[in-house]
C-alpha positions as CSV (number, residue, x, y, z in Angstrom):
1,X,-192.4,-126.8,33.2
2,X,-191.9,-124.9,36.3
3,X,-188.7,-125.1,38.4
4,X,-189.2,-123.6,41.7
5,X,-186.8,-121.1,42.8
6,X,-185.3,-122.9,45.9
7,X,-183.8,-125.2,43.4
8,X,-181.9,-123.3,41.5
9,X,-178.2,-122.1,42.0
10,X,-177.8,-118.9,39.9
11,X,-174.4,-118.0,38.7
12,X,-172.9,-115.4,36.2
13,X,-170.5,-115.3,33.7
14,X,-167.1,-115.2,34.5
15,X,-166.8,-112.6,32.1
16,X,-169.2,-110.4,34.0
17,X,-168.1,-107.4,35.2
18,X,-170.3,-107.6,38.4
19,X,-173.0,-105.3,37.4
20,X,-176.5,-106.1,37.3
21,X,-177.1,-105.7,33.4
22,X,-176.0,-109.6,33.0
23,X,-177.9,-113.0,32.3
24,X,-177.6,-115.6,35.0
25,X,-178.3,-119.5,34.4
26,X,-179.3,-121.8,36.9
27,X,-177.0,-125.1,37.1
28,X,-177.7,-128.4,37.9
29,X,-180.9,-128.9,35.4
30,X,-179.6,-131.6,32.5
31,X,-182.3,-131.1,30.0
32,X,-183.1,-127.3,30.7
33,X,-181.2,-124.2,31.1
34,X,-182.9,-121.8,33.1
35,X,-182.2,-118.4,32.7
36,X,-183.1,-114.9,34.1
37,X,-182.0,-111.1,34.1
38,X,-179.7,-109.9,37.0
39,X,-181.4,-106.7,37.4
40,X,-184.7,-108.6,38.5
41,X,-183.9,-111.5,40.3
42,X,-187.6,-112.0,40.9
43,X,-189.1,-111.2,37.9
44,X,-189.8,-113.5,35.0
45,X,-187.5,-116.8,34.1
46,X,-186.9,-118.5,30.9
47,X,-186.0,-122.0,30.6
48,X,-184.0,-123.2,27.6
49,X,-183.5,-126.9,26.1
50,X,-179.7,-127.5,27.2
51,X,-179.2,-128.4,23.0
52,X,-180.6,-124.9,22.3
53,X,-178.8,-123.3,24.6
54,X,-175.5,-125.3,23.9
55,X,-175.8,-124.4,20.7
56,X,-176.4,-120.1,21.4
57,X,-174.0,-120.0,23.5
58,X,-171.3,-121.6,20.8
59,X,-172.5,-119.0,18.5
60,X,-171.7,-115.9,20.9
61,X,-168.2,-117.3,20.7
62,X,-167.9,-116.8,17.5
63,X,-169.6,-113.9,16.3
């Protein structure tokens, strides 16, 4: 599926130090997550299943 770019609303951690060697998700998707890298903000996006990525995400907390 292909989200276009003008929808999305990118954000970064609030852990993020404000450097560009980050992840950054787009909000306001409910059944997809899409992410991309902060160093290329044009280059390629991924786009996770919000289940899938619920559940990485709960795993980085506790490893």
């Amino acid at each position: 599926m292909r989200i276009p770019d003008y929808d999305l609303s990118w954000r970064k951690s609030t852990y993020s130090t404000g450097g560009d060697n980050c992840l950054e998700v787009a909000d306001g998707h409910p059944t997809l997550i899409p992410v991309r890298d902060s160093k290329t903000p044009l280059g390629p996006k991924l786009a996770f299943r919000a289940e899938a990525w619920s559940v990485f995400v709960e795993n980085i907390k506790h490893s």
